[in-house]
SETORSE-656389 format. One line per 5 residues: number of its first residue (from 1); for each residue z, x, y of N, C-alpha, C. Coordinates in steps of 0.001 Angstrom, whole numbers. Example, Ala and Ser with C-alpha at 12.3 -4.5 7.8 and 13.67 -1.06 7.14 Angstrom:
2
1 = 7800,13190,-5690,7800,12300,-4500,7800,13200,-3300  7080,12850,-2250,7140,13670,-1060,7870,12900,30;
END
This chain:
246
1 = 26112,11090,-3023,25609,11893,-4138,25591,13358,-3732  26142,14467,-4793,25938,15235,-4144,24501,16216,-4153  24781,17169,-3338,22978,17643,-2858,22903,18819,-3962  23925,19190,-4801,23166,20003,-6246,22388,18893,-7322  21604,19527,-7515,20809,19038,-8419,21245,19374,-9532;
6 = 21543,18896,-10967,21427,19359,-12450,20104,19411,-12951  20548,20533,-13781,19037,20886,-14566,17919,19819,-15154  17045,20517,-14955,16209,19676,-15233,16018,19012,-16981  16587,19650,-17681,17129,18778,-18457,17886,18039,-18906  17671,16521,-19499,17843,15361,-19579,18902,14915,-21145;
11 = 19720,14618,-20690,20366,14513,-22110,20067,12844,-22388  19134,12601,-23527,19449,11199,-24170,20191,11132,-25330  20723,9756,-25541,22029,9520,-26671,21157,8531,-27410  20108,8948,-28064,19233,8300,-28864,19723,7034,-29847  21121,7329,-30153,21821,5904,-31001,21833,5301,-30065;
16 = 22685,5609,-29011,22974,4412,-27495,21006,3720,-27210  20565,4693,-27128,18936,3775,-26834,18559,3232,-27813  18522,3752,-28834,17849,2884,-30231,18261,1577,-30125  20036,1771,-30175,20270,211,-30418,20151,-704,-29143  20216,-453,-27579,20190,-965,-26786,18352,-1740,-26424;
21 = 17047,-962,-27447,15948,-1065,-27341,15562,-1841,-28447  16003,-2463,-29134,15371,-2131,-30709,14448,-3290,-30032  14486,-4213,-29452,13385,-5356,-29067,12492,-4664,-28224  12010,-3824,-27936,11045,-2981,-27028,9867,-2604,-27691  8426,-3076,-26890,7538,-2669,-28007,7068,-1570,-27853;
26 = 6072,-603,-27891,5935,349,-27704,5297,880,-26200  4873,-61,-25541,4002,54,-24480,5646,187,-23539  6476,-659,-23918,7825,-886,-23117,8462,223,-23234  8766,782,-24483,9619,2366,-24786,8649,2757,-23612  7525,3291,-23996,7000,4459,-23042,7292,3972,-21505;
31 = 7314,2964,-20850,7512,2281,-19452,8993,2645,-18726  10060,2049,-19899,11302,2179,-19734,11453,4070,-19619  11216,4844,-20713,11163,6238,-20930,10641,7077,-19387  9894,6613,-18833,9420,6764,-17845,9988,6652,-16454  10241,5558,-16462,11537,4909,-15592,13290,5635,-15334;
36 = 13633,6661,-16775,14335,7129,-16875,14438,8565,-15918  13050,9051,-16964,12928,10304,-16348,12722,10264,-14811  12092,9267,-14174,12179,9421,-12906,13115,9361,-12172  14381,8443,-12995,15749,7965,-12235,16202,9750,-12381  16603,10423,-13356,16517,11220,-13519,15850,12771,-12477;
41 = 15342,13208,-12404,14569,13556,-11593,14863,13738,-9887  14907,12436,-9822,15095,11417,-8540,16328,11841,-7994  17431,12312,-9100,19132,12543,-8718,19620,11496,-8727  19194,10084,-8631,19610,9021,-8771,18535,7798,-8847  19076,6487,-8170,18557,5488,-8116,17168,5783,-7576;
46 = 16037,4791,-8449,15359,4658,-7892,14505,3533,-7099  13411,3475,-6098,13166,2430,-4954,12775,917,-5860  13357,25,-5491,12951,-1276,-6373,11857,-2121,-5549  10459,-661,-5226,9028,-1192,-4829,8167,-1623,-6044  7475,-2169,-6113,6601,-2731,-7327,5794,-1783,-7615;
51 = 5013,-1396,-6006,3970,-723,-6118,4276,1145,-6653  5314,1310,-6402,5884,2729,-6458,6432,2745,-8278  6942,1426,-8647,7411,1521,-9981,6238,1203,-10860  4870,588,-10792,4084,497,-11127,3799,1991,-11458  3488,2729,-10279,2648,3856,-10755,3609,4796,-11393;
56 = 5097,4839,-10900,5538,5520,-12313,5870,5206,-13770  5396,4279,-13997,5387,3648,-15801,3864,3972,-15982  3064,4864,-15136,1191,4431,-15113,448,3171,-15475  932,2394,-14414,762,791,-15049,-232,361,-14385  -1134,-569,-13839,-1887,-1349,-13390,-731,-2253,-12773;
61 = -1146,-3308,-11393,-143,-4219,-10736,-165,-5065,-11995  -1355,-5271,-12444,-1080,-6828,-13405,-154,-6226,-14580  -166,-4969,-14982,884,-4363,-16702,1706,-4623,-16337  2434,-4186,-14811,3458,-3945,-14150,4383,-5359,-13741  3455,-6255,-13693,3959,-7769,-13446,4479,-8854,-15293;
66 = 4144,-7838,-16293,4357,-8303,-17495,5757,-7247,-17977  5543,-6111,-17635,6405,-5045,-17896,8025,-5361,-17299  7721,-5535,-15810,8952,-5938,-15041,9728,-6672,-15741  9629,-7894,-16596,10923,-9111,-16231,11598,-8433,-17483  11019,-7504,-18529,11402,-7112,-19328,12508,-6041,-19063;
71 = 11879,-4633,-18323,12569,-3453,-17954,13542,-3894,-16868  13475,-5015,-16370,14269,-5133,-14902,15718,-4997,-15595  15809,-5944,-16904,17623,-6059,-16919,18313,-5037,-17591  17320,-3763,-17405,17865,-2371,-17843,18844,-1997,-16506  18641,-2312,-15387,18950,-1875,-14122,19777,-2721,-13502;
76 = 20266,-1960,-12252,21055,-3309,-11391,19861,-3081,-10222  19479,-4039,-8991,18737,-3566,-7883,19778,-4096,-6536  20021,-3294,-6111,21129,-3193,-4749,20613,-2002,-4214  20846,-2541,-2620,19969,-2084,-1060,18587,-1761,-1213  17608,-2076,-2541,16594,-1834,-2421,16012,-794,-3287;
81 = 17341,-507,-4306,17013,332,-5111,17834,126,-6242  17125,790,-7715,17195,228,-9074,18281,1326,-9735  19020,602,-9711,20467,1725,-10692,20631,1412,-11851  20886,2581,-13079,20834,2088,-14175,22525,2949,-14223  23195,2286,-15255,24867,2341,-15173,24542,3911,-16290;
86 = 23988,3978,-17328,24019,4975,-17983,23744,6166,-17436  22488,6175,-17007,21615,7480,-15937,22565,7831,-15183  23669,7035,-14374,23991,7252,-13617,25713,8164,-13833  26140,7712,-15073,27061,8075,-15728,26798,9729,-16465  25407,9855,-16895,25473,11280,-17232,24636,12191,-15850;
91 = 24700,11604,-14804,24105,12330,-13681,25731,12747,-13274  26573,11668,-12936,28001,12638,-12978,28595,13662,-13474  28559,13466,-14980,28613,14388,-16017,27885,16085,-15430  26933,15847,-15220,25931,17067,-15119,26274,17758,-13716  26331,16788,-12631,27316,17231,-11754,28544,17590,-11545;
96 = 29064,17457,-12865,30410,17752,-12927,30834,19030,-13526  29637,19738,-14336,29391,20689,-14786,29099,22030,-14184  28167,21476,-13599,27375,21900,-12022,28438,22935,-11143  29149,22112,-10612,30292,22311,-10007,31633,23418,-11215  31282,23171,-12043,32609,23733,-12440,32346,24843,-12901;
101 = 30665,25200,-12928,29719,27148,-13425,30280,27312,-12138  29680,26947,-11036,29801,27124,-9813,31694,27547,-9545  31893,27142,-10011,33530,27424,-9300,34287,28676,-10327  33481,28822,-11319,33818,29969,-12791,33248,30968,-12332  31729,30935,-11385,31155,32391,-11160,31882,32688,-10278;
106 = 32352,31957,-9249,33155,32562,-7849,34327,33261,-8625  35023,32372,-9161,36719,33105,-9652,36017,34347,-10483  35057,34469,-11107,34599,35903,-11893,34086,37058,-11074  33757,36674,-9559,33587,37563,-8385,34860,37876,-7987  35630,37154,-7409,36527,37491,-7250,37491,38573,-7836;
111 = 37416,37982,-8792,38791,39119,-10029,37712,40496,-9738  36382,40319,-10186,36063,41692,-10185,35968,42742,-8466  35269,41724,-7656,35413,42804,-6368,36641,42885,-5251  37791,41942,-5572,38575,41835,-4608,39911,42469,-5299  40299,43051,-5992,41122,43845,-6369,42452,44090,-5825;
116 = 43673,44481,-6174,44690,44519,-5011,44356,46622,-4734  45301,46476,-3837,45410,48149,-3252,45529,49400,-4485  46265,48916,-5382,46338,49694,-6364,45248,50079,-7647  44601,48723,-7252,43343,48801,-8520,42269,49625,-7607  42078,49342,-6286,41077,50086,-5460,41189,51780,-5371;
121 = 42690,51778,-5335,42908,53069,-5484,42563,54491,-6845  42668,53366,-7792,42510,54331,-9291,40744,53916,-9558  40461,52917,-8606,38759,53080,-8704,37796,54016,-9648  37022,53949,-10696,36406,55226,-11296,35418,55837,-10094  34902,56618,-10333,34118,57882,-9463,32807,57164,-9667;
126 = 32196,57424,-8105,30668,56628,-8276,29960,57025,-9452  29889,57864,-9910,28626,58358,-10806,29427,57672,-11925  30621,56649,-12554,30832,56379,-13778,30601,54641,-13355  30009,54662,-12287,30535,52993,-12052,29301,51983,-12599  28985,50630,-13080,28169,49987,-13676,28116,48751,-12960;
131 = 26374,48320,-13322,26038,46800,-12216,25814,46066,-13861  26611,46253,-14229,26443,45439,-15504,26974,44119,-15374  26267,42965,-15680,26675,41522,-15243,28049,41577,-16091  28637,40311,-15605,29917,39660,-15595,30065,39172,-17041  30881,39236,-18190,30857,38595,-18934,31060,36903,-18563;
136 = 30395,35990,-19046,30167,34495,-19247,31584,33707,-19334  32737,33040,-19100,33498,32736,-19233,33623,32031,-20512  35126,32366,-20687,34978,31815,-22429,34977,30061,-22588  34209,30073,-22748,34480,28093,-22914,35894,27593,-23528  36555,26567,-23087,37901,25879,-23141,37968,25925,-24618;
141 = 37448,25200,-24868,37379,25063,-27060,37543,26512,-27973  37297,27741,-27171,37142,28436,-27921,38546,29611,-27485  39148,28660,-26353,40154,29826,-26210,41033,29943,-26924  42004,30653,-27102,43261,30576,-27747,44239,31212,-27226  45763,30760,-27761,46671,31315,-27251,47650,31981,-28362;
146 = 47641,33691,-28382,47983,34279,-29012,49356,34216,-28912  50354,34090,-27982,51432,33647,-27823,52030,33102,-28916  52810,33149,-29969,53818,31954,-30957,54385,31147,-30653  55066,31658,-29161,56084,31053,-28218,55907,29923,-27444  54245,30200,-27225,53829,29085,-26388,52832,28156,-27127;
151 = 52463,28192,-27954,51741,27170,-28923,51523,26036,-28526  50549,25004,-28481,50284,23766,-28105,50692,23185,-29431  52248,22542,-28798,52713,21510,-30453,51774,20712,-30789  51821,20482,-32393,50809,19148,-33137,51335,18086,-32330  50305,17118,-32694,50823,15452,-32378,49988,14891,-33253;
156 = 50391,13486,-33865,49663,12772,-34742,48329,12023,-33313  47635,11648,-34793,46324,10709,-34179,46134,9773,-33110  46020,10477,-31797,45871,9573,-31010,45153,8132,-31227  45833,6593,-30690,44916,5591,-31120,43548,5215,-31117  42988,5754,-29846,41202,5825,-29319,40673,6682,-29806;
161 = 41269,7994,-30350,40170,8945,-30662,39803,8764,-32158  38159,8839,-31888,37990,10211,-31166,36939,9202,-29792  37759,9371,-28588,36552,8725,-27752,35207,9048,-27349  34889,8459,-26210,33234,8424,-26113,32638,9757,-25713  33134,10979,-25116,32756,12060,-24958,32991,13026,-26383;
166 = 33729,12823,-26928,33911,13487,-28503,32883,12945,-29670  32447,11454,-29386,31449,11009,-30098,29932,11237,-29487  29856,11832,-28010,28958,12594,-27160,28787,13409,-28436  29485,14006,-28107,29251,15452,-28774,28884,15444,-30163  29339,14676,-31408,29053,14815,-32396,27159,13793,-32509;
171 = 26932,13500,-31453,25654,13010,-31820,24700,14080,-30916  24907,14911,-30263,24031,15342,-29755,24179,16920,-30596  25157,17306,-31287,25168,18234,-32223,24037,17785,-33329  24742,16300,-33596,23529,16186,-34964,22192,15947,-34772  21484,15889,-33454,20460,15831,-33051,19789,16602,-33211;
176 = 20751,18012,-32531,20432,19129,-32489,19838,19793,-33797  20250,19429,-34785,20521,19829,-36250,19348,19030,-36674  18946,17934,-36206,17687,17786,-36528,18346,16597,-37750  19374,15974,-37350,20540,14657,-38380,20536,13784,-37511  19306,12908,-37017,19280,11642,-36568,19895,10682,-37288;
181 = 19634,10767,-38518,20216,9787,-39697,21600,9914,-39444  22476,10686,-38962,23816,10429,-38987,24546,9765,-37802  23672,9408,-36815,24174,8665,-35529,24529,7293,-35823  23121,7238,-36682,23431,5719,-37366,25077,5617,-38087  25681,6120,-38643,27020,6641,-39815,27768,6890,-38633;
186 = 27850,6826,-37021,28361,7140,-36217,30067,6506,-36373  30045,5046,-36456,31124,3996,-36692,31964,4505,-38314  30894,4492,-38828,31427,4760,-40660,31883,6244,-40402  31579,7016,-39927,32415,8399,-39923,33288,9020,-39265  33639,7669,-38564,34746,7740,-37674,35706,7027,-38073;
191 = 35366,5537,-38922,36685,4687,-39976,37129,6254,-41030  36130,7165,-41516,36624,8073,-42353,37224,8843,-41842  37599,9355,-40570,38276,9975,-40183,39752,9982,-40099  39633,8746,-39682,41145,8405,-38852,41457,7942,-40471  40869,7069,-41477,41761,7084,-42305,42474,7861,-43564;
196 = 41688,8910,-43294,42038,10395,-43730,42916,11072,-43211  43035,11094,-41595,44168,11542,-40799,45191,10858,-41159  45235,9277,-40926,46368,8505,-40388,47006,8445,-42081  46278,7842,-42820,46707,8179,-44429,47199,9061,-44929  47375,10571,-44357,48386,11642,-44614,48796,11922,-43827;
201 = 49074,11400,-42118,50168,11497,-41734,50220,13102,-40917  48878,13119,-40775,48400,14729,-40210,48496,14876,-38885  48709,15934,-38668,48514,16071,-36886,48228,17551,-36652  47686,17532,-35530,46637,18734,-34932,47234,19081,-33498  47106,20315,-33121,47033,20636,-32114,46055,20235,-30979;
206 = 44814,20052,-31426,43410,19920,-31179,42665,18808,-31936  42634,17966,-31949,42142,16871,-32342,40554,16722,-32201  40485,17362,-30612,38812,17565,-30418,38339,18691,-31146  38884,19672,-31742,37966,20446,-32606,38516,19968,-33875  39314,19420,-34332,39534,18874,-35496,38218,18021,-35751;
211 = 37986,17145,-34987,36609,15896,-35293,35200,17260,-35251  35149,17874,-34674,33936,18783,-34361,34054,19364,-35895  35336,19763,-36686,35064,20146,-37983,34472,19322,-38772  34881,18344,-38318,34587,16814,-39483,33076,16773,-39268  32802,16399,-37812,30984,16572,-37871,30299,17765,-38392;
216 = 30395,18804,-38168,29668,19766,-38693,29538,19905,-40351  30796,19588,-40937,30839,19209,-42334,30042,17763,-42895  29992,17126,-42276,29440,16109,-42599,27850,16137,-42486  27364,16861,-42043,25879,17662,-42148,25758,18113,-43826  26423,18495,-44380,26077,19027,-45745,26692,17802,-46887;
221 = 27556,17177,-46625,27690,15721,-47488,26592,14464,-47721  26285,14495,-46061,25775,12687,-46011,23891,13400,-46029  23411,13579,-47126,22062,14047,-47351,21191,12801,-47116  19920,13386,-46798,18832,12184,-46328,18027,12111,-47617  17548,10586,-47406,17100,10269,-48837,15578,10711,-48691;
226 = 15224,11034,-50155,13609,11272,-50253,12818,10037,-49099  12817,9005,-49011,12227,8130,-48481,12533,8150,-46771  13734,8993,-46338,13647,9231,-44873,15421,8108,-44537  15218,7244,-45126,16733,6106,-45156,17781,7071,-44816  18707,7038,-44223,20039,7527,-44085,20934,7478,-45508;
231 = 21340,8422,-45975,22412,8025,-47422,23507,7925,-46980  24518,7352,-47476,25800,7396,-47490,26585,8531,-47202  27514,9306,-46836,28259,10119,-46855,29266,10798,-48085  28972,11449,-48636,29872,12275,-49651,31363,11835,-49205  32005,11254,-50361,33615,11284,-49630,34098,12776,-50168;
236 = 33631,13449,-50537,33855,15172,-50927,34377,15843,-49449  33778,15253,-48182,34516,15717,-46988,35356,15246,-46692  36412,14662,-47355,37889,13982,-47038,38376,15454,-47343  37746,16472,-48527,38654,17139,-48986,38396,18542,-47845  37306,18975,-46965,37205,20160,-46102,38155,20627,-45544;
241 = 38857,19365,-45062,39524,19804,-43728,41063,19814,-44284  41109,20104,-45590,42557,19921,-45479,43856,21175,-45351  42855,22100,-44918,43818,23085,-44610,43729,23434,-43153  43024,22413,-42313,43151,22971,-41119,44108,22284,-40504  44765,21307,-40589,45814,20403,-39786,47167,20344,-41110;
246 = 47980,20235,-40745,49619,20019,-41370,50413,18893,-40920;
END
């Protein structure tokens, strides 16, 4: 594992838990929830002691002996310690991130203080020079290539997409947005996708911001009902996107 830590915040995929919990009673959410954040926390696995997992669910030995047979088959327990396959999958993720600010601030030092002979030479004059931070690197999604020449050709609808990191994203956008109700519509707004794509025969350069249009639009179609229920989706967003792909 490596010895950076990711931030201390925790990304949950609240559809992935909802449906993986729905038999959990409430004493168990809070136990399991607990259990997370510590795996979490922890950087990884944590010790599969009774007495140590007791006190992080704040359990009593006897809660802790009713709690266990339940929370155990959330986990695997190997050499003595409790791995959960998910935790452990977005602890990569975060480390993978980790690593790649880390490798964006260096290359942004670089370009700026290591210069070749000629840039050192036309140097401005101390009194014009600035400690003004580094602009932020532009995130991948948002670059572009002004080039005509070099254009990233269309391609039709890949068969898997939009996969599990593209459907990351459109649930933790709608989270964000405060559209729990649409995680549920997660499956249904993804049959609408592809058969909107594949039915005209469309293709994109970008497929991953193609679906990121589709989610963000789908925030103003699929409205929540007076009673809190999830509604259906407007098929009115078949028609948004149709000038962004050819």
């Amino acid at each position: 594992m490596s010895a950076r830590k990711p931030d201390e915040w925790m990304p949950l995929n609240v559809g992935h838990y909802l449906r993986d919990t729905a038999r959990l009673t409430r004493d168990q959410h809070g136990a399991y929830l607990l259990l997370l954040f510590a795996y979490w926390t922890n950087g990884g696995a944590i010790p599969a002691d009774d007495g140590q997992l007791a006190a992080t669910v704040k359990a009593t030995r006897a809660e802790w002996r009713k709690l266990k047979p339940v929370l155990a088959p959330f986990f695997t327990e190997r050499d003595g310690f409790w791995f959960n396959k998910r935790a452990e999958h977005e602890l990569a993720r975060a480390h993978g991130l980790v690593e790649k600010k880390s490798r964006a601030g260096k290359a942004g030092a670089n370009a700026r203080w290591q210069g070749d002979d000629k840039r050192m030479a036309d140097a401005l004059p101390p009194q014009r020079q600035t400690d003004a931070p580094l602009p932020l690197p532009i995130p991948e999604e948002e670059q572009s290539n002004t080039n005509p020449n070099t254009r990233t050709p269309k391609h039709s609808l890949p068969e898997n997409f939009p996969d599990r990191e593209d459907r990351h994203w459109a649930e933790q956008h709608w989270l964000g947005k405060g559209r729990a109700d649409l995680c549920t519509l997660m499956d249904e707004e993804v049959a609408k996708f592809r058969d909107y794509n594949t039915a005209g025969l469309r293709t994109s350069a970008d497929w991953s911001a193609s679906w990121r249009t589709w989610v963000r639009n789908a925030m103003n179609f699929a409205k929540t009902a007076r009673n809190g229920a999830p509604a259906r989706a407007n098929t009115k967003i078949l028609s948004i996107v149709e000038g962004e792909e050819s």
